[in-house]
C-alpha positions as CSV (number, residue, x, y, z in Angstrom):
1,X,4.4,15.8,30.1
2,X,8.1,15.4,29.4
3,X,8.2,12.1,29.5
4,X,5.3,11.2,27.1
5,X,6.7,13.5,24.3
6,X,10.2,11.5,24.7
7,X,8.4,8.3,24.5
8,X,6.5,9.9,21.9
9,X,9.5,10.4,19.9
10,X,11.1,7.2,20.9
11,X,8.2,4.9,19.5
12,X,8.1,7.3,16.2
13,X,11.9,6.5,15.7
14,X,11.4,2.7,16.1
15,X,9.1,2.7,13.1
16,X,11.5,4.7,11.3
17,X,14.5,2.3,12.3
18,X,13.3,-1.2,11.3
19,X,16.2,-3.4,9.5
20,X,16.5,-6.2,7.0
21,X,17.6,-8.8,6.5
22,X,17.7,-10.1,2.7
23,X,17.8,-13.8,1.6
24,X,20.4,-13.5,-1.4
25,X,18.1,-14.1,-4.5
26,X,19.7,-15.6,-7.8
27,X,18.7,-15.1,-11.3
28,X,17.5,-18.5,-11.5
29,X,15.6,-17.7,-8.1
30,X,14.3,-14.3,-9.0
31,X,12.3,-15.7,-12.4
32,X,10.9,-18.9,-10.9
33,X,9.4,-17.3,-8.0
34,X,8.2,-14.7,-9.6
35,X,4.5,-15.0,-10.8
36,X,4.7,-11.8,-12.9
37,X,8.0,-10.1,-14.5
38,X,7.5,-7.0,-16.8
39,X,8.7,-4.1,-18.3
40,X,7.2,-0.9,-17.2
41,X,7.2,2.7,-16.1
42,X,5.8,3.6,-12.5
43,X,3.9,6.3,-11.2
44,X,3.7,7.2,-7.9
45,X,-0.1,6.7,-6.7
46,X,-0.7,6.7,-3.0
47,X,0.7,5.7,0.2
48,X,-1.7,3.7,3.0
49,X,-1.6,1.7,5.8
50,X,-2.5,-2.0,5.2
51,X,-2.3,-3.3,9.1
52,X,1.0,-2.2,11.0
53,X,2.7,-1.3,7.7
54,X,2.2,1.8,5.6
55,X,2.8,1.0,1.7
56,X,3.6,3.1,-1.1
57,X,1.5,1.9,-4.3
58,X,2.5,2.6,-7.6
59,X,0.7,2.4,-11.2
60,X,3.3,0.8,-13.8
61,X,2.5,0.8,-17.2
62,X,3.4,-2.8,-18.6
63,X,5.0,-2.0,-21.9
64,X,6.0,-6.0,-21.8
65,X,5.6,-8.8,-20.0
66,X,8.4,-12.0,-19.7
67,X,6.2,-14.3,-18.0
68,X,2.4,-13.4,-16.4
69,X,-0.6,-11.0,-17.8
70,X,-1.0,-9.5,-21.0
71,X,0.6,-6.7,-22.5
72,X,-0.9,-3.2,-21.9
73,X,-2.2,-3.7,-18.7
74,X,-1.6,-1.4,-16.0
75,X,-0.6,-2.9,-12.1
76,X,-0.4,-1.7,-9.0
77,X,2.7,-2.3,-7.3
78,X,3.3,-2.1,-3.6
79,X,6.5,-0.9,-1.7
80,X,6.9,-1.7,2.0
81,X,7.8,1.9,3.5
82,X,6.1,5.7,2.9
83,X,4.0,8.6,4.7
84,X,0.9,7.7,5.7
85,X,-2.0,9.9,8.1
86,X,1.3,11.8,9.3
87,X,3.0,8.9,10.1
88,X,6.5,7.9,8.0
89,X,8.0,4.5,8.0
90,X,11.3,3.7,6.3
91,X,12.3,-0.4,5.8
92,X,15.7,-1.0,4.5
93,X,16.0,-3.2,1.6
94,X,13.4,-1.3,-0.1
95,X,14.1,-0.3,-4.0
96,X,14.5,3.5,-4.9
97,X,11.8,4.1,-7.6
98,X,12.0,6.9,-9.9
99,X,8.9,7.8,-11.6
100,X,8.6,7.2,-15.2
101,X,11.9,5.4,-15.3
102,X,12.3,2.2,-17.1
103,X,12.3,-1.2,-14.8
104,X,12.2,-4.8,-15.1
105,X,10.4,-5.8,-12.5
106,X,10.4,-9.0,-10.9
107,X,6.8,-9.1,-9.2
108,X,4.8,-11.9,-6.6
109,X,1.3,-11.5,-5.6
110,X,0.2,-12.4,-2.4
111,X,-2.6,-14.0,-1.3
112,X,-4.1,-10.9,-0.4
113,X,-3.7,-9.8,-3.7
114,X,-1.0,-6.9,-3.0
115,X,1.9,-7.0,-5.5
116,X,5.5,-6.2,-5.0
117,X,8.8,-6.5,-5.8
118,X,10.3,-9.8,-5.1
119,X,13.7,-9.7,-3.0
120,X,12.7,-5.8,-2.3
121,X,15.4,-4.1,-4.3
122,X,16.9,-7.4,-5.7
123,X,14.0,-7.7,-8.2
124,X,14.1,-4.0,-9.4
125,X,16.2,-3.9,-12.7
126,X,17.3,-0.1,-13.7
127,X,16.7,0.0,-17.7
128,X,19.0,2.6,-19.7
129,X,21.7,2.3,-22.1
130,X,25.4,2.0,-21.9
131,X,28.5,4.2,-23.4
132,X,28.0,1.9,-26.5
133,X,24.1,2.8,-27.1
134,X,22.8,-1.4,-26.1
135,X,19.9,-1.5,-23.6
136,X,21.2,-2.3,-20.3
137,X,19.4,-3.8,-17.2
138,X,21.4,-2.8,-13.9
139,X,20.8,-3.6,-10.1
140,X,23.2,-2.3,-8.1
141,X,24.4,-4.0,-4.8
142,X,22.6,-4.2,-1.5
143,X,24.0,-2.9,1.3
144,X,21.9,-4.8,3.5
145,X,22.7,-8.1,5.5
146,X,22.7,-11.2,3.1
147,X,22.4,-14.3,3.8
148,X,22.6,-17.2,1.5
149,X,20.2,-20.6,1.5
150,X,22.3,-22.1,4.1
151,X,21.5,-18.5,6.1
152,X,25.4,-18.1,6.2
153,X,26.3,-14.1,5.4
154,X,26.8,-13.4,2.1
155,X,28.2,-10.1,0.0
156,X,26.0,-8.9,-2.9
157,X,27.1,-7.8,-6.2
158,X,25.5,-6.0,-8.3
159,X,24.4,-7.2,-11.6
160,X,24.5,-5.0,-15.0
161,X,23.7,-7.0,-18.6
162,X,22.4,-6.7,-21.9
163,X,18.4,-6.6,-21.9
164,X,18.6,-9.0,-24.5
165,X,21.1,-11.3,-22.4
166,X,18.8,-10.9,-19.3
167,X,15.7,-11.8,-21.4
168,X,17.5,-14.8,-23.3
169,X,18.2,-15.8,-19.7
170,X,14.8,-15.9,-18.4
171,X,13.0,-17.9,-21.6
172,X,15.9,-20.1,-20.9
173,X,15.3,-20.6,-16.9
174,X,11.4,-21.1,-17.6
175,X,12.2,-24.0,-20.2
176,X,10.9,-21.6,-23.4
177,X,14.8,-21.3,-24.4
178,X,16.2,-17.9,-25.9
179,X,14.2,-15.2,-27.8
C-alpha cells in the first residue's frame, strides 16, 4: 500500500513539474503571428481538461482591437496550467493574469479553435502608467530557457514602452504605418 501512495505522489509531482522551453519571440514576430491582438480586461472563467492538459479559460473584455475582430466583443482566452477535477498542473512560461487588469494581448487561435497567448508570457503586455502619468505597456523578462531562431540560448529582457510607441509599432510592422 506504501508503495502505490509514493508512486501516487510521484506521478502527481511530474504533472506539477513540467518545464519550458521558450522560442525567443520579437516584436516583429509577436504581431505577424498573431491572428488577434487586443486590449482587454480578463476574468477568470473556468479551468478544464482538454486531453492531457488542464486549461484555465478566461473572458476578456476587448476594449480595442490592433489587428483581428471587432471592438466590443468578448473572447475566451486559454492558459496552459490550472486545477482541474482535483487535479493541479503548473507549466512554466505561463503568464500571471490578474483579473480586471489591463493587457495587450498578443492572441493565436488554433485549429481547434482554443485561443491563447502567443509566446505564453511573451505576448502578455501589463498596461498601467509610469511616474510621468503616459500609458505604459510592460513585459517583464522570462526566466525560462530561451532560445533564439538558430535554437542557440538566448537571455530575455524585458520590454517597457509607451502604448502609443507599441501601437505606432504594430500599424507599422503590418504595413498600415503609424496611428
Amino acid at each position: 500500500m506504501r508503495r502505490v501512495s509514493i508512486l501516487a505522489l510521484l506521478t502527481a509531482s511530474v504533472a506539477v513539474m513540467q518545464g519550458s522551453t521558450l522560442q525567443q519571440l520579437s516584436l516583429n514576430d509577436l504581431v505577424l503571428k498573431s491572428t488577434l491582438i487586443i486590449m482587454g480586461q480578463p476574468q477568470f472563467n473556468y479551468s478544464q481538461f482538454r486531453g492531457p492538459i488542464i486549461y484555465s479559460h478566461y473572458k476578456v473584455g476587448v476594449s480595442q482591437v490592433y489587428k483581428g475582430i471587432a471592438p466590443g466583443h468578448q473572447i475566451d482566452v486559454a492558459v496552459p496550467g490550472g486545477m482541474s477535477t482535483g487535479m493541479r498542473q503548473v507549466f512554466s512560461g505561463t503568464p500571471n493574469i490578474l483579473n480586471g487588469q489591463n493587457y495587450v494581448m498578443f492572441l493565436w487561435t488554433s485549429k481547434t479553435g482554443l485561443t491563447q497567448i502567443i509566446g505564453l508570457s511573451q505576448g502578455l503586455f501589463l498596461v498601467g502608467k509610469d511616474s510621468q502619468g503616459h500609458v505604459v505597456v510592460q513585459r517583464p523578462a522570462a526566466s525560462e530557457t530561451m532560445l533564439n531562431a538558430a535554437g542557440k540560448p538566448v537571455a530575455d529582457s524585458g520590454i517597457q514602452m509607451r502604448l502609443g510607441d507599441l501601437v505606432n509599432q504594430m500599424y507599422s510592422i503590418l504595413g498600415g504605418g503609424s496611428q
